[in-house]
C-alpha positions as CSV (number, residue, x, y, z in Angstrom):
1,X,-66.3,105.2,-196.2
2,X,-65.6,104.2,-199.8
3,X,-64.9,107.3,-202.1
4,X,-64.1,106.8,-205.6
5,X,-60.7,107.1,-206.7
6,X,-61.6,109.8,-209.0
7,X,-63.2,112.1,-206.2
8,X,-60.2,111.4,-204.4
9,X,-58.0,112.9,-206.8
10,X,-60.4,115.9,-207.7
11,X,-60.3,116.8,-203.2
12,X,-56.4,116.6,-203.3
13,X,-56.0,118.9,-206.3
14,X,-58.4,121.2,-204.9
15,X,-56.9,121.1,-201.7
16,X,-53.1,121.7,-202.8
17,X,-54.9,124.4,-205.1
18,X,-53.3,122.7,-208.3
19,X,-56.6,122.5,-210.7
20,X,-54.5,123.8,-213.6
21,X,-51.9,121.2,-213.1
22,X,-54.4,118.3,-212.9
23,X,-55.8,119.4,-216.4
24,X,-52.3,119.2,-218.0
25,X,-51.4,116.0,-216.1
26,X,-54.0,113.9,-218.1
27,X,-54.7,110.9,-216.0
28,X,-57.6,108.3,-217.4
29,X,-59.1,107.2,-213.4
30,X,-61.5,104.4,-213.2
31,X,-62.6,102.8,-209.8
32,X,-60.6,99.7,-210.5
33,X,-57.9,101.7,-210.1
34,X,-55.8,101.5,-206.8
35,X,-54.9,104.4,-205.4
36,X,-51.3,103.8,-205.2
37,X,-51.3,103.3,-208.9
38,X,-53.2,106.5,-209.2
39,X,-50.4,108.0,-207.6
40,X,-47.5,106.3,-209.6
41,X,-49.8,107.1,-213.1
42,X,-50.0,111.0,-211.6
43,X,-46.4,111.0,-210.9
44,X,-45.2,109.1,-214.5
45,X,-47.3,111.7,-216.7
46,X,-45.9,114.8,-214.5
47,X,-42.1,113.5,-214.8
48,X,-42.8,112.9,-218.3
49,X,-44.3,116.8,-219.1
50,X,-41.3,117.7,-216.7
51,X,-38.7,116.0,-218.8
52,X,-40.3,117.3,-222.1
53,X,-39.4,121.0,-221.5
54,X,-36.4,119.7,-219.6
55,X,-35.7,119.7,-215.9
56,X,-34.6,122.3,-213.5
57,X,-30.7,123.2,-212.9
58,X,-29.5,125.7,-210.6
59,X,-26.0,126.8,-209.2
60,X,-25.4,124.4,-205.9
61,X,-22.4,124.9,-203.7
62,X,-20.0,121.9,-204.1
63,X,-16.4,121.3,-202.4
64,X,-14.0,118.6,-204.1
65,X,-10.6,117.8,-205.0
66,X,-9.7,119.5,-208.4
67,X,-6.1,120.1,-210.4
68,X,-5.4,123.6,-209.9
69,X,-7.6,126.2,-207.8
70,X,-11.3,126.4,-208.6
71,X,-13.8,129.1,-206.4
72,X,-12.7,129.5,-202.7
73,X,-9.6,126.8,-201.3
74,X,-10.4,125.0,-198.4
75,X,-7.0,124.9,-197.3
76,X,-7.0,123.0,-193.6
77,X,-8.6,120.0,-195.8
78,X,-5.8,120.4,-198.6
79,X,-2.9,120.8,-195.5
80,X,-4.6,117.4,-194.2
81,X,-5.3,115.8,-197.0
82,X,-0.8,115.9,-198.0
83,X,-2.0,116.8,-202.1
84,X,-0.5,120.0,-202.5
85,X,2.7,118.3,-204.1
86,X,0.7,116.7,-206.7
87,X,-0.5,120.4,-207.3
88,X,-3.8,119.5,-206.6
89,X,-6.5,121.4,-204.2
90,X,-10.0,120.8,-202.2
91,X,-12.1,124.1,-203.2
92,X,-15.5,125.2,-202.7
93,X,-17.1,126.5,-205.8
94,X,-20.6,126.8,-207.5
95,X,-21.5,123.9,-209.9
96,X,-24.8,124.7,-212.4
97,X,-26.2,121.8,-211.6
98,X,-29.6,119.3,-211.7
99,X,-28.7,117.7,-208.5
100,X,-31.0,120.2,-206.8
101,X,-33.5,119.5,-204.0
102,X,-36.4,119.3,-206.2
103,X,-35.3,116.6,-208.8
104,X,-33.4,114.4,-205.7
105,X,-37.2,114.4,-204.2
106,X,-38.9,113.1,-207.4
107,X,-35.8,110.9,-208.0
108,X,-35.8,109.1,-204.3
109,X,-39.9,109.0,-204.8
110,X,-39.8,107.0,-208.0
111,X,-37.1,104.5,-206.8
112,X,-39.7,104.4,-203.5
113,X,-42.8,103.5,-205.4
114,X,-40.5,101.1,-207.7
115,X,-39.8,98.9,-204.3
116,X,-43.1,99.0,-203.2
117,X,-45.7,96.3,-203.0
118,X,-48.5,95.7,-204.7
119,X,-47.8,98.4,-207.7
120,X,-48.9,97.8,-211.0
121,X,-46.5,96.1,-213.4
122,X,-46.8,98.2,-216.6
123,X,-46.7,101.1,-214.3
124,X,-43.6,100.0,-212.4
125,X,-41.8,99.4,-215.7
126,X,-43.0,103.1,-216.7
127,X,-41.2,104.3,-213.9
128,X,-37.8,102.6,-214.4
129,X,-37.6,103.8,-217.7
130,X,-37.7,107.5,-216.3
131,X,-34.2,106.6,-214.4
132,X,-32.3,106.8,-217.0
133,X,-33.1,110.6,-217.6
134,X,-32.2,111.2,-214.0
135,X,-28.4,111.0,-214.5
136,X,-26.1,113.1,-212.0
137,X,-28.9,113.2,-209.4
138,X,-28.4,111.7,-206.4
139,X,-31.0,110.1,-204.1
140,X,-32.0,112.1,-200.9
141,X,-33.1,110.9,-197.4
142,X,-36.2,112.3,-197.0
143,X,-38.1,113.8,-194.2
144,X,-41.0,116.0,-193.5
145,X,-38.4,119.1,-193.4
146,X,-37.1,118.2,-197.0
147,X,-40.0,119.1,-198.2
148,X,-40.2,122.5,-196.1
149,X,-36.8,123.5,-197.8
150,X,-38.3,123.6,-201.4
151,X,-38.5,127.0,-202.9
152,X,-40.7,127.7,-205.6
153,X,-41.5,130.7,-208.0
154,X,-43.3,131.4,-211.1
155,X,-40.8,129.2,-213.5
156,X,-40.7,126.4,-211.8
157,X,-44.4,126.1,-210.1
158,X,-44.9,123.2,-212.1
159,X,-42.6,121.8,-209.5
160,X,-44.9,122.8,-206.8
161,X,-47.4,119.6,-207.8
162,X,-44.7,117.1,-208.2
163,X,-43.6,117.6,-204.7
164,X,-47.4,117.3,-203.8
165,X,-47.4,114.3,-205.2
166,X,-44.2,113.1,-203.8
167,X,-45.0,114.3,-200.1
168,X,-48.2,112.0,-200.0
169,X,-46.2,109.1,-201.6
170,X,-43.7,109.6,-198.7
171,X,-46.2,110.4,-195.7
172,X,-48.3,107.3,-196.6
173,X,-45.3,104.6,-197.6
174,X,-43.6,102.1,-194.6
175,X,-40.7,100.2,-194.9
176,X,-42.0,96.1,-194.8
177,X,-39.8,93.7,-192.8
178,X,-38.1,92.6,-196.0
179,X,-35.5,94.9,-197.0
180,X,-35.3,97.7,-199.4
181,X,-39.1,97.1,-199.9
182,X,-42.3,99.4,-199.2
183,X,-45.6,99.4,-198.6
184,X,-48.3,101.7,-199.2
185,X,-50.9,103.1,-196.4
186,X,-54.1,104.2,-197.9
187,X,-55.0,107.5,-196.2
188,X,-58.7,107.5,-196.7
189,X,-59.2,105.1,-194.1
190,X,-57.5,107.3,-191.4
191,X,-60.0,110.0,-190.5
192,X,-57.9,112.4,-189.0
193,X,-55.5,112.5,-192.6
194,X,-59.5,112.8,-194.5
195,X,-60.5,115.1,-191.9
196,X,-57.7,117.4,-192.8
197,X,-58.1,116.6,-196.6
198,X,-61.9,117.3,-196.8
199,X,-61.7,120.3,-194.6
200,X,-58.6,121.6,-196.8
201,X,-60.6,120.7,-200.1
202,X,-63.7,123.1,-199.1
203,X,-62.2,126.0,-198.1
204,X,-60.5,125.5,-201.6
205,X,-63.5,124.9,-203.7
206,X,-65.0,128.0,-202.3
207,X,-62.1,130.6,-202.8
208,X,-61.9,129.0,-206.6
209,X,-65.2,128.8,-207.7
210,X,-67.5,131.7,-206.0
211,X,-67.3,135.2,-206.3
212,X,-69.7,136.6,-203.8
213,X,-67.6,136.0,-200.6
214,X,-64.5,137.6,-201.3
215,X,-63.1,136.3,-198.0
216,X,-62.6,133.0,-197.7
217,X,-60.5,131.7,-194.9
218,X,-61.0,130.1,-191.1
219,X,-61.1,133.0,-188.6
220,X,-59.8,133.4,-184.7
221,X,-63.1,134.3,-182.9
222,X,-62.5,136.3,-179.1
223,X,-64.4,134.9,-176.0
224,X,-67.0,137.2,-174.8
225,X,-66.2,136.3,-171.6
226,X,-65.9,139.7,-168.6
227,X,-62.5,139.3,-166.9
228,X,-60.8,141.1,-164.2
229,X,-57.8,139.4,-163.9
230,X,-55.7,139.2,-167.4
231,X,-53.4,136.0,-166.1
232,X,-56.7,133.6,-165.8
233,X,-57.4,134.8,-169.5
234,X,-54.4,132.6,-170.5
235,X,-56.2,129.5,-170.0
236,X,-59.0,130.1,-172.1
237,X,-58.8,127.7,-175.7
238,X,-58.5,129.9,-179.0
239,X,-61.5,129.4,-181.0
240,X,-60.9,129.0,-184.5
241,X,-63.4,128.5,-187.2
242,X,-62.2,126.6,-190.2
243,X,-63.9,128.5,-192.7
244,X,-65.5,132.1,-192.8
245,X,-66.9,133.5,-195.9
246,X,-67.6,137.3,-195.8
247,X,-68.2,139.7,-197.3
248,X,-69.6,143.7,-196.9
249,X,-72.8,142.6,-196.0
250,X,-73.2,138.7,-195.4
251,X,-70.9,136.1,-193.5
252,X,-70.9,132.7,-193.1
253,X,-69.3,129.7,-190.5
254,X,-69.1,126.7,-192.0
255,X,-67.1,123.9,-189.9
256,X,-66.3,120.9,-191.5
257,X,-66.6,117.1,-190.2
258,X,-65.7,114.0,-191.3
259,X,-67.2,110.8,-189.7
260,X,-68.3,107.8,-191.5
261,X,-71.4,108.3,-189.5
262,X,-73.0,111.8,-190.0
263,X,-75.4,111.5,-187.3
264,X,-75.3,109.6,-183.4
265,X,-77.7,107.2,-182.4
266,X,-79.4,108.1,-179.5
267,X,-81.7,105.3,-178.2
268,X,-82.1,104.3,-181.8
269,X,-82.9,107.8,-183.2
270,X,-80.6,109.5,-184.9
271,X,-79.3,112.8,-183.5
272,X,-77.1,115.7,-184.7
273,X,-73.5,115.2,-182.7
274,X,-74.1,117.0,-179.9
275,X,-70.5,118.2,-179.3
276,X,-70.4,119.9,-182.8
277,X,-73.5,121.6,-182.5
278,X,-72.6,123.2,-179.8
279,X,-69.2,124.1,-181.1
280,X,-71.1,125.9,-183.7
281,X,-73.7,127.5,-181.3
282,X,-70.2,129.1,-179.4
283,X,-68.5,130.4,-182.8
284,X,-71.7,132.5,-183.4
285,X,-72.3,133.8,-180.4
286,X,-69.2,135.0,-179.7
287,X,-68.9,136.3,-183.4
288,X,-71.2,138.9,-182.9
289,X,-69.9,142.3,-182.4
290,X,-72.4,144.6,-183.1
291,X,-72.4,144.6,-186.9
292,X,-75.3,143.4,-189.2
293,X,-73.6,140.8,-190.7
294,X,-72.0,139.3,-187.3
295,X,-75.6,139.3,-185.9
296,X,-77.4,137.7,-188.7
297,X,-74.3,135.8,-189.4
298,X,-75.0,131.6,-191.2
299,X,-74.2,128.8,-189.3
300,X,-73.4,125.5,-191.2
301,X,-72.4,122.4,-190.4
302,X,-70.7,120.1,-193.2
303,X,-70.3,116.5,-193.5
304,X,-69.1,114.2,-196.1
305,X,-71.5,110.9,-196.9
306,X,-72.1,108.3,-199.5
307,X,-75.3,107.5,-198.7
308,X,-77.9,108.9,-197.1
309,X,-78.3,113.0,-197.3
310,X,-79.1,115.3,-194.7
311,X,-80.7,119.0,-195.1
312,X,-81.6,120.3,-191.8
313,X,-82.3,123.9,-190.9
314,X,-83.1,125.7,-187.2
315,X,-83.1,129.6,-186.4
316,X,-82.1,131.4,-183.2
317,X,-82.3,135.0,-182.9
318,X,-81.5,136.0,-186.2
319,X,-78.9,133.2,-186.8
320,X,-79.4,130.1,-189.4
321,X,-78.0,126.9,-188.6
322,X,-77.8,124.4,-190.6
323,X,-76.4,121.0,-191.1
324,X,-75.6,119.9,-194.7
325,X,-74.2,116.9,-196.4
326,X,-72.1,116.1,-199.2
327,X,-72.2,112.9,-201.4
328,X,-68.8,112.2,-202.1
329,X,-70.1,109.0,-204.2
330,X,-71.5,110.9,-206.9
331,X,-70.2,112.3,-209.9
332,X,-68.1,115.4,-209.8
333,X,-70.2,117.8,-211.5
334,X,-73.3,116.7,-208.4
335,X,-70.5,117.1,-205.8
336,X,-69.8,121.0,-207.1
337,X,-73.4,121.9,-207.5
338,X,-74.2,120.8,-204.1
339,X,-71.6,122.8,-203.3
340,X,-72.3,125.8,-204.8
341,X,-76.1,125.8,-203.8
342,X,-75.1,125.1,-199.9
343,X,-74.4,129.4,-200.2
């Protein structure tokens, strides 16, 4: 499924909830555009916005070997070390510092996307100019649980979509045979990473921009199943919808899909996936608890396509089901109308 780089960009900023950012990180996206380079040109105008207004310090914990005393003397590693006679010590002390986590991260992923194939040349040479206003940070080794360990807050949020950024350079770049070089995984042809994406992306778009749901979130549904012994209970799967909308009066499952193909061919006809209709069927029966909303309660079904579009609509008992699509190969202001007028 071919989605243009532009759309691509619009699902991730919606989906790390950074809309504000992506306005004041001016980016020009065309569909010639790779999307490594998108990221490189994302990560070159941020850096460069960053370094305007100056990057963050803050006080880090450093031990070294100083003249004199300096903080808290570590004094087994003086004893062992045979420098006391030279009147010198190792101490532990606070440094105000920009060697903090959050500059090492952007540091190590601009050196990464430097060393790694098939990167534009005007952009590469953009990014070794910004090295030279990285001095006195050092590069980190990075992992999924650096990124776990970043701390942000109101004055540094700006931060918050660098190390976006940086986290989906990292997840999608592989060391190549050749050493010290990279290469770059494009995530929109591994479903599971879109599935997550897309699904992330919705529930997004509808906290942002609708006001007649004030919920928004996915929601654990119970099993209306009769038990009488508690210890078989533990077997049963949790069901978990991954979105609700709701509000006083009205609520609304939508669950969210992303197959290349919306519908399975059956014989030549084309049929609604069987498994994730009745997925659906299950959330809304066992929603219902008694209330108006939970027995009149929306189903929807929600798929991504480029092609052909799909508006399908069924009743049972007082339930709607429906199975929508969304035509990721339009412009952006079709994609969030069809949005908007699926509620």
């Amino acid at each position: 499924m071919h989605i243009p780089i532009e759309n691509i960009y619009y699902l991730l900023c919606y989906a790390w909830n950074k809309l504000e950012e992506k306005e004041r990180v001016n980016v020009e996206v065309n569909d010639k555009m790779e999307i490594l380079d998108l990221f490189a040109k994302v990560l070159i105008n941020a850096t460069k916005i960053l370094l305007k207004r100056g990057i963050d310090k803050d006080y880090i914990e450093t031990t070294d070997e100083l003249a004199g005393v300096k903080g808290k003397i570590q004094f087994s590693q003086t004893v062992k070390s045979n420098i006391l006679f030279k009147q010198r010590t190792i101490c532990t002390f606070d440094e105000f510092s920009s060697n903090i986590l959050t500059n090492r991260i952007l540091l190590t992923s601009i050196k990464t996307l430097i060393k790694t194939k098939g990167l534009n040349s005007d952009l590469k040479k953009e990014l070794k100019s910004l090295l030279i206003m990285f001095g006195g940070i050092e590069p980190i080794k990075m992992s999924k649980s650096v990124f776990s360990q970043v701390r942000l807050n109101r004055n540094n949020r700006f931060y918050g979509f660098l190390m976006n950024v940086c986290q989906i350079i990292y997840e999608n770049t592989l060391p190549t045979e050749k050493s010290g070089e990279y290469k770059f995984s494009d995530f929109t042809r591994d479903k599971n990473k879109m599935n997550q994406l897309f699904e992330a992306f919705i529930r997004n778009f509808y906290r942002i921009e609708q006001t007649e749901y004030r919920t928004v979130k996915p929601e654990i549904i119970n099993w209306n199943f009769d038990y009488t012994d508690i210890d078989s209970f533990q077997y049963v799967p949790i069901m978990k919808t991954d979105i609700t909308l709701e509000n006083a009066e009205q609520k609304i499952i939508i669950d969210v899909k992303y197959y290349r193909e919306t519908m399975s061919l059956n014989y030549y006809k084309e049929k609604i996936k069987s498994n994730n209709l009745y997925q659906l069927f299950s959330y809304l029966l066992n929603q219902e608890d008694g209330t108006v909303k939970s027995e009149t309660a929306r189903g929807i079904l929600l798929y991504p396509t480029i092609e052909k579009e799909y508006d399908l609509s069924y009743a049972y008992k007082s339930h709607q089901i429906e199975i929508k699509t969304l035509n990721l190969n339009t412009n952006w202001t079709e994609i969030a109308s069809r949005l908007k007028s699926i509620l």
